[in-house]
GUGU-299153 format. One record per residue (C-alpha): residue number from 1; chain; x, y, z. Coordinates in steps of 0.05 Angstrom, whole numbers, plus 5000, padded with zeros to 4 digits. Example, Ala and Ser with C-alpha at 12.3 -4.5 7.8 and 13.67 -1.06 7.14 Angstrom:
SITE    i  ch     x     y     z
SITE    1   A  5246  4910  5156
SITE    2   A  5273  4979  5143
//
This chain:
SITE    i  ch     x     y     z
SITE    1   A  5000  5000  5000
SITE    2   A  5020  5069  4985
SITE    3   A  5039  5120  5037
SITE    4   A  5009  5175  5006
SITE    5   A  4961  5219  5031
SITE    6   A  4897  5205  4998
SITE    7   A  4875  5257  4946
SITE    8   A  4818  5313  4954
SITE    9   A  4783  5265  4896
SITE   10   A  4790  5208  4934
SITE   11   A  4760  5244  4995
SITE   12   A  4704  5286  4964
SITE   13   A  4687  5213  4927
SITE   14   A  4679  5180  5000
SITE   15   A  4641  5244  5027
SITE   16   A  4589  5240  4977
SITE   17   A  4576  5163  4982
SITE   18   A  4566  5174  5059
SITE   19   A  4507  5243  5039
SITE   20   A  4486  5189  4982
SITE   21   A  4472  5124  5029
SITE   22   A  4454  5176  5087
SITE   23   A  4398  5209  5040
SITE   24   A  4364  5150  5017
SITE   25   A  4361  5126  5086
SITE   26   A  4325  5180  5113
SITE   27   A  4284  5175  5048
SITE   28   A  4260  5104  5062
SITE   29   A  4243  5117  5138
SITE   30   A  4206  5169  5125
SITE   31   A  4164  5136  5076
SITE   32   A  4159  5085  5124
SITE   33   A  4136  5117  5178
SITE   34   A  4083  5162  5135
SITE   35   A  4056  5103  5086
SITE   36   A  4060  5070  5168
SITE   37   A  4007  5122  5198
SITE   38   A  3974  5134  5135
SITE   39   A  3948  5052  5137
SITE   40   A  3937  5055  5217
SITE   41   A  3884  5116  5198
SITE   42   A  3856  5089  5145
SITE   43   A  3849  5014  5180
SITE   44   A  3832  5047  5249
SITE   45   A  3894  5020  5283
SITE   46   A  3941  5056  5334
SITE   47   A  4011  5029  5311
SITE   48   A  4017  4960  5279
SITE   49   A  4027  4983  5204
SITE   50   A  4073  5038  5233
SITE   51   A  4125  4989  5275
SITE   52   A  4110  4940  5224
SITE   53   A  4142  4981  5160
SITE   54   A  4196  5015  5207
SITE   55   A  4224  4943  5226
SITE   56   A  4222  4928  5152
SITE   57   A  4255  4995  5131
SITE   58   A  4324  4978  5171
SITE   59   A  4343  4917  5128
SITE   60   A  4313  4956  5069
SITE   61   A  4362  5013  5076
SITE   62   A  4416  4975  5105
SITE   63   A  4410  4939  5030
SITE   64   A  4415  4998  4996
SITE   65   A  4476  5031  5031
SITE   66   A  4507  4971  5012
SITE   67   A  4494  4975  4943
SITE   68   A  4511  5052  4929
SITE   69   A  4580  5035  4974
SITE   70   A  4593  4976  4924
SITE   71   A  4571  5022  4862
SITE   72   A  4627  5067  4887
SITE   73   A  4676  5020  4894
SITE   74   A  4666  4988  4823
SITE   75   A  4679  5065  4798
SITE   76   A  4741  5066  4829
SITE   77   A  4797  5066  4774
SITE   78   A  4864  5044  4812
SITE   79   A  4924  5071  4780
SITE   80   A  4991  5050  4781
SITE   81   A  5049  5066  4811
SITE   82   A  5120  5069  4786
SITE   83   A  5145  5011  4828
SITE   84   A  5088  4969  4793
SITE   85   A  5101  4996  4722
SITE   86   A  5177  4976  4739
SITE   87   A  5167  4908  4764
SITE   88   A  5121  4891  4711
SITE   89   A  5172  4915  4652
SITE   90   A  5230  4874  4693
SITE   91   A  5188  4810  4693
SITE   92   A  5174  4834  4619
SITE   93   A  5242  4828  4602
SITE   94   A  5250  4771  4648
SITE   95   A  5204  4730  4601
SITE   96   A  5238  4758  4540
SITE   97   A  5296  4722  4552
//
């Protein structure tokens, strides 16, 4: 591993993955909890839809998080470093002979 300090990219890329996954998570509970008391008022209930689709919102969001941090990852482009481009043209030449 490199021990370079990681580039403003690099950083701005990891800030906006954590507002990204953060976002849609308070997206999904809150449709949770309004779709929640919107059923319990139109079914006369105090609660049951509401807990209900908050429980299932966790593993919902926890899903997607996962999926926008994996997205991010597969955009990732590494590049390489001098000590890699040299190794590989030594085993290059190496092979040539």
């Amino acid at each position: 591993m490199s021990n370079q300090p990681p580039s403003r990219a690099k950083n701005m890329a990891y800030a906006v993955v954590a507002g990204q996954s953060g976002c849609w998570t308070l997206l999904i509970i809150m449709v949770a909890l309004f779709g929640g008391l919107t059923l319990d008022a139109v079914f006369g209930l105090k609660g049951p839809f509401t807990i209900g689709l908050l429980l299932l919102s966790i593993p919902f969001s926890l899903f997607i998080m996962v999926r926008l941090a994996l997205s991010a990852v597969k955009q990732i482009v590494p590049t390489q470093t001098n000590n890699l481009r040299k190794s590989s043209e030594s085993h290059a030449e190496e092979d040539d002979l």
